[in-house]
C-alpha positions in Angstrom: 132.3 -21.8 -19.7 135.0 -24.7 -19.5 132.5 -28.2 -20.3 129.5 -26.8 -20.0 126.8 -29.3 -20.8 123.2 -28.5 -21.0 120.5 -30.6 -21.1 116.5 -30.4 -21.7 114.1 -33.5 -21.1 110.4 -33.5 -22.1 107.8 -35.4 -20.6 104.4 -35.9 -19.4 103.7 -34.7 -15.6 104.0 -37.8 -13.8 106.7 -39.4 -15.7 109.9 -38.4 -13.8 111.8 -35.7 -15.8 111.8 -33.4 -13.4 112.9 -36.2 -10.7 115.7 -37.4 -13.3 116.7 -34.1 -14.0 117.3 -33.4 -10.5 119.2 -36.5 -9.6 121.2 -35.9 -12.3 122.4 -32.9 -11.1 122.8 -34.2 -8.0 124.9 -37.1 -9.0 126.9 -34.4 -10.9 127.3 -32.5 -7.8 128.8 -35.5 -6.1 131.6 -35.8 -8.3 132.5 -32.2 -8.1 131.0 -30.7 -10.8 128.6 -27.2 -11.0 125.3 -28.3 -11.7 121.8 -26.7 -12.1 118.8 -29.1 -12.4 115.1 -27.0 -12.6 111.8 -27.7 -14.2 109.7 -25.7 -15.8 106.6 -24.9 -14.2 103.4 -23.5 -15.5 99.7 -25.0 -15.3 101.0 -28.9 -15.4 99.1 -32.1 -14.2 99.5 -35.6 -14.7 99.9 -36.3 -18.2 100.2 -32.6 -19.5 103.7 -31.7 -21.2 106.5 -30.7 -19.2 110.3 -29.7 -19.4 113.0 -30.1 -17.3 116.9 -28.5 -17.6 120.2 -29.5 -16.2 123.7 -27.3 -16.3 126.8 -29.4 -15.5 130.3 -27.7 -15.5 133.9 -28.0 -14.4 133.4 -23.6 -13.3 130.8 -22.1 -11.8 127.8 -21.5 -13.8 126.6 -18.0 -13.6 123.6 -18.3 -16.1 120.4 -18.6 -14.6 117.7 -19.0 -17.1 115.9 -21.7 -19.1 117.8 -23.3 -21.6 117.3 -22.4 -25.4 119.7 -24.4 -27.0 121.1 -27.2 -25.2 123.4 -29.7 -26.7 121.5 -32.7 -25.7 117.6 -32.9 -25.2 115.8 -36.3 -23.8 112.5 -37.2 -25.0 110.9 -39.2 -21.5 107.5 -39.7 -23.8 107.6 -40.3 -27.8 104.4 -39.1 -28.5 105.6 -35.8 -27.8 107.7 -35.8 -30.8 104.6 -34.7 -32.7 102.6 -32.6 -29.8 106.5 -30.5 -28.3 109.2 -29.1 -30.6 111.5 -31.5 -29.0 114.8 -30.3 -30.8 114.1 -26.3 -31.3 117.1 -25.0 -30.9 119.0 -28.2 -30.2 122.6 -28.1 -31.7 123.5 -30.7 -34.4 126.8 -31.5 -32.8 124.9 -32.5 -29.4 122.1 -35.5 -29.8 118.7 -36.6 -28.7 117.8 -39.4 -26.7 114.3 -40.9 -27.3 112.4 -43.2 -25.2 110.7 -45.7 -28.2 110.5 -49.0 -28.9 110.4 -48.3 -32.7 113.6 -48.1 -34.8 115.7 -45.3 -34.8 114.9 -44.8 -38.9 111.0 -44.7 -38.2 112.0 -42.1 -35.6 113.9 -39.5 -37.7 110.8 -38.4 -40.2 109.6 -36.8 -36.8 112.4 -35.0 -35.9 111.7 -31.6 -38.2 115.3 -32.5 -40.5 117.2 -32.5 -37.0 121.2 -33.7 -38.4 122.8 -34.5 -35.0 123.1 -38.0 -33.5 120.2 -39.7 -32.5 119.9 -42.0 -29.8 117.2 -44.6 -28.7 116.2 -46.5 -25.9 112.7 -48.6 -24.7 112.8 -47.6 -21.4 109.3 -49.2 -21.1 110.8 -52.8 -21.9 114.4 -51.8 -19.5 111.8 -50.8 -16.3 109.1 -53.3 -16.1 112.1 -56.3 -16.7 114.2 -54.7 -14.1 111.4 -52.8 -11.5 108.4 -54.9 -12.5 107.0 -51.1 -12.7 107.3 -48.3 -15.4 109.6 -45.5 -14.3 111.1 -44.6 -17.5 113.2 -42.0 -15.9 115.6 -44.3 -14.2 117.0 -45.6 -17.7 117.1 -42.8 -19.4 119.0 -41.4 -16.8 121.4 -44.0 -17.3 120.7 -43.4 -20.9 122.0 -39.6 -20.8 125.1 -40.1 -19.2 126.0 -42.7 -21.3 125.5 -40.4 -24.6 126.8 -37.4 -22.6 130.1 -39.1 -21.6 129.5 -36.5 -17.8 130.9 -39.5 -16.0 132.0 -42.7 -16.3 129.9 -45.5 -15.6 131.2 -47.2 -12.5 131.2 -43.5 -10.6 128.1 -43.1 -12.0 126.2 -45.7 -10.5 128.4 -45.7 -6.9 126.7 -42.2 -6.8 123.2 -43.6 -7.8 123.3 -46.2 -5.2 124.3 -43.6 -2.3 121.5 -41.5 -3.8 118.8 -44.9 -3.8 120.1 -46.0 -0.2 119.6 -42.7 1.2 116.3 -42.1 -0.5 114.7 -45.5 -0.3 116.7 -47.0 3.1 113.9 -48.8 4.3 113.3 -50.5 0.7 116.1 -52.1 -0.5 114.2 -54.1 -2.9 113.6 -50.3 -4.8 117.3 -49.9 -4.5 118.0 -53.5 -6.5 115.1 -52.5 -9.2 116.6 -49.1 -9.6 120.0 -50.1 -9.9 119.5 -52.9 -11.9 117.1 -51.0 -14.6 120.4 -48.6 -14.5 122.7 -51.5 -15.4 120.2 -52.8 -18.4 120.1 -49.0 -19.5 123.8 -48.9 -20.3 123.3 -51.7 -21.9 120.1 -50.7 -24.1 121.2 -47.5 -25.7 121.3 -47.6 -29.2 
């Protein structure tokens, strides 16, 4: 398949990656791509661990299944570094993305010898300056596209705000949070 980029988050039911996967592919789906964006179900509730996928493509994506070895994967919740194998099957020329406040090097010891690029971000810190609340998905969404390159920046966040003033139209104060915790999160990435 021509670009085809696929992603898996982990989280913690509650924690938005299923939501963020989702308005990914949506976002993708504005721009003209092919886009899946599914969670994984099984016997979740609040806190348990979950997973969430996204396909995005220039064709159209004819696989339908969960996905094994993505080329990026996005950690919503660090302490599932040691409770999830976070990067089974992840490829070393993709990267993960990990929501921490620690520095990347006391990260890597947890990673089970993974050799790809590893990304961080403390989308903790990004959400409660920018929302007052935390919703680490909204950064790490930023986060992902950022270390995916899917789309540029500016059309990224056009599409985000038509998403946030369609979802949210009578709160515009949760449109500024969002967008501005997007902003930060472009910013944050390391």
């Amino acid at each position: 398949m021509s670009n085809l980029t696929e992603i898996r988050w982990h989280g913690r039911g509650g924690q938005g990656a299923k939501t963020a996967a989702l308005l990914l592919a949506d976002v993708a789906f504005q721009t003209g791509k092919y886009v899946q964006g599914f969670p994984e179900y099984g016997p979740e509730r609040m806190g348990a661990p979950i997973t969430a996928y996204n396909r995005i493509s220039d064709t159209v994506i004819r696989t339908h299944s969960n996905i094994y070895d993505p080329e990026y994967v996005v950690v919503v919740d660090e302490s599932l570094l040691e409770a999830a194998d976070v990067t089974a099957g992840l490829r070393k020329e993709g990267a993960i993305l990990i929501n921490t406040s620690r520095r990347k090097e006391e990260i890597l010891p947890h990673l089970k010898g993974y050799e790809g690029r590893v990304y961080t971000i403390d989308a903790h810190k990004v959400s409660m300056e920018a929302m007052g609340k935390y919703f680490p998905n909204t950064p790490l969404l930023a986060a992902i596209v950022k270390v995916t390159g899917l789309m540029d920046e500016e059309t990224f966040l056009r599409e985000m705000k038509a998403s946030f003033s369609h979802k949210f139209a009578s709160k515009p104060e949760v449109i500024e949070g969002n967008m501005a915790a997007l902003e930060m999160a472009f910013k944050e990435v390391q």
